[in-house]
C-alpha positions in Angstrom: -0.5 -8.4 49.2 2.2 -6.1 49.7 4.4 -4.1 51.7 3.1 -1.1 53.4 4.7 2.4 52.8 5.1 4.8 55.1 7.3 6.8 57.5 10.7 8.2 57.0 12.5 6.3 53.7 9.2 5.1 52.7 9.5 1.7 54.0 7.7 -0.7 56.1 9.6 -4.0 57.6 7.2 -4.4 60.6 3.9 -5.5 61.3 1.2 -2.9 62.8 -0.6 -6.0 64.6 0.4 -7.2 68.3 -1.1 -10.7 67.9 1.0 -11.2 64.4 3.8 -9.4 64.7 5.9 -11.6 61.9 3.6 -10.8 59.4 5.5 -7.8 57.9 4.2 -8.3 54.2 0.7 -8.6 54.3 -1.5 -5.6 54.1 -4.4 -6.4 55.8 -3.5 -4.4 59.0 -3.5 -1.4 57.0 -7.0 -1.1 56.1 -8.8 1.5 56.6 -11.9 0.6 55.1 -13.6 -1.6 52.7 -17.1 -2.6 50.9 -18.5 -5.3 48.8 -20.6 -4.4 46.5 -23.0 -7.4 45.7 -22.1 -9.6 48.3 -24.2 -11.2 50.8 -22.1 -10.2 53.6 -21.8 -6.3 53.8 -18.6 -7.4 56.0 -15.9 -6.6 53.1 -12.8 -6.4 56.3 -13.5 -10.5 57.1 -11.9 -11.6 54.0 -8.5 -10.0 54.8 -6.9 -11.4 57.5 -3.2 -12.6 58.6 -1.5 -14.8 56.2 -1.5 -17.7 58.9 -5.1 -17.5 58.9 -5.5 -17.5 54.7 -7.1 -20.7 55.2 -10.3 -19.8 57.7 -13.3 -19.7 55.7 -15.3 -17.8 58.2 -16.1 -14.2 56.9 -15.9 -15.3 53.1 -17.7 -13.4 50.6 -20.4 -15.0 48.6 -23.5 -13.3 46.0 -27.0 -14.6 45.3 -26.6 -16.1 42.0 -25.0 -13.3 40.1 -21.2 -13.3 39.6 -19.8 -10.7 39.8 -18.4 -8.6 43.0 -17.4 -5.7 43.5 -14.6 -4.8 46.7 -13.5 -1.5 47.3 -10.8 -0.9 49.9 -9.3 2.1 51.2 -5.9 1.7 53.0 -5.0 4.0 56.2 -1.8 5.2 54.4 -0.2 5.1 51.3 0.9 1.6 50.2 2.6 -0.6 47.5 1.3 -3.6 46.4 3.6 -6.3 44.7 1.5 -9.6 45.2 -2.1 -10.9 45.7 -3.3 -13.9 47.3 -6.7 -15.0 46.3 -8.1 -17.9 47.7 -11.6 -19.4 47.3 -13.6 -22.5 48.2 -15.3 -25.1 47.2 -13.7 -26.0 43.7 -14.2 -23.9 40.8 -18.1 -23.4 40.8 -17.0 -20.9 44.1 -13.6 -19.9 43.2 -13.7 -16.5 40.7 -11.5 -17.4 37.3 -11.1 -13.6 36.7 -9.5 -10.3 38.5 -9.8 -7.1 37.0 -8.1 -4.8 39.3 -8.7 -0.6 39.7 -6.3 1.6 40.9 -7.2 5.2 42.3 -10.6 4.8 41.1 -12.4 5.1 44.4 -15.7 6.0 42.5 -15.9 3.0 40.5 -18.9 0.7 40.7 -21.1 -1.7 38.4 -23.0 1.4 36.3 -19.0 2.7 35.1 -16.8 -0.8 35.6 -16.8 -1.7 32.2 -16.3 1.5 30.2 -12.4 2.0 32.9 -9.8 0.5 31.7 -8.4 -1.4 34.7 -4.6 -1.3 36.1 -4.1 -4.7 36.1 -6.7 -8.1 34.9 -5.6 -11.8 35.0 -6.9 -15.3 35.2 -6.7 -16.5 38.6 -5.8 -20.2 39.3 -7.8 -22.4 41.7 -6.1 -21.8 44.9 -7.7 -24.0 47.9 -4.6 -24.4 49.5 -3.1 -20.5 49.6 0.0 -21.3 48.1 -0.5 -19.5 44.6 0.1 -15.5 44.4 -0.4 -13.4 41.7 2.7 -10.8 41.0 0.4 -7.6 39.9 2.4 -5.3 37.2 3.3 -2.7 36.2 5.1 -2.0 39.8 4.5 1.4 39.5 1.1 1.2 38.9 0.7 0.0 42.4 3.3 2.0 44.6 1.9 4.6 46.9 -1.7 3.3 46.7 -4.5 4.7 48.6 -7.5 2.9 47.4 -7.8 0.1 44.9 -11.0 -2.0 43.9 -11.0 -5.8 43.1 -14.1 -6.6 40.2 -14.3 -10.5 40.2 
């Protein structure tokens, strides 16, 4: 993800997280909530986790059958997001192909998805190994975010 925002100068250079205290970009210790919508696992938090453990598969996401998914997140303070890192499993029958990506639209959810325009869509590579990221734009679009949703 991104660098967090906050404090004096709006700036974040540190880590919030005593056991990974060099991970300075990634946003997952800012979260202050999150929800899958469609997923077997009600457990939306599990799938963001320190970039040295991208790789675990324990906590992934999965739906019965349908495809789509639905995660909404709420972050503890404003933050800016430059970068995404999506990796899935299993080759591309259980890795999505597609993002669309929501900003500030905390109410979002299947019955409105596709009549909102979203902030940001792409095509997203197969990325097993978590080496691929996906620059999100427009940068301001995604500076001083407070909730965001990810539609797959």
């Amino acid at each position: 993800m991104g660098k967090g925002t906050h404090g004096p100068g709006g700036g974040a250079g540190h880590s919030h997280s005593e056991e990974y205290p060099d991970d300075t970009w990634n946003l997952w210790c800012h979260l202050a909530s999150a929800e899958a919508l469609n997923a077997n696992d009600s457990n939306a938090m599990s799938v963001f986790r320190p970039f040295v453990k991208r790789l675990e598969t324990e906590g992934s996401l999965h739906t019965d059958g349908d495809e789509e998914l639905l995660i909404k997140i709420t972050f503890a303070s404003p933050c800016s997001l430059r970068k995404l890192m999506i990796i899935g499993g299993g080759g591309t029958d259980h890795h999505p192909s597609n993002i669309r990506i929501f900003v500030g639209k905390d109410d979002i959810d299947f019955q409105n998805i596709n009549d909102t325009i979203p902030t940001f869509s792409s095509s997203l590579p197969l990325n097993e190994t978590g080496e691929a990221y996906l620059n999100v734009h427009p940068p301001n679009a995604f500076t001083n975010v407070t909730n965001i949703a990810f539609f797959f």
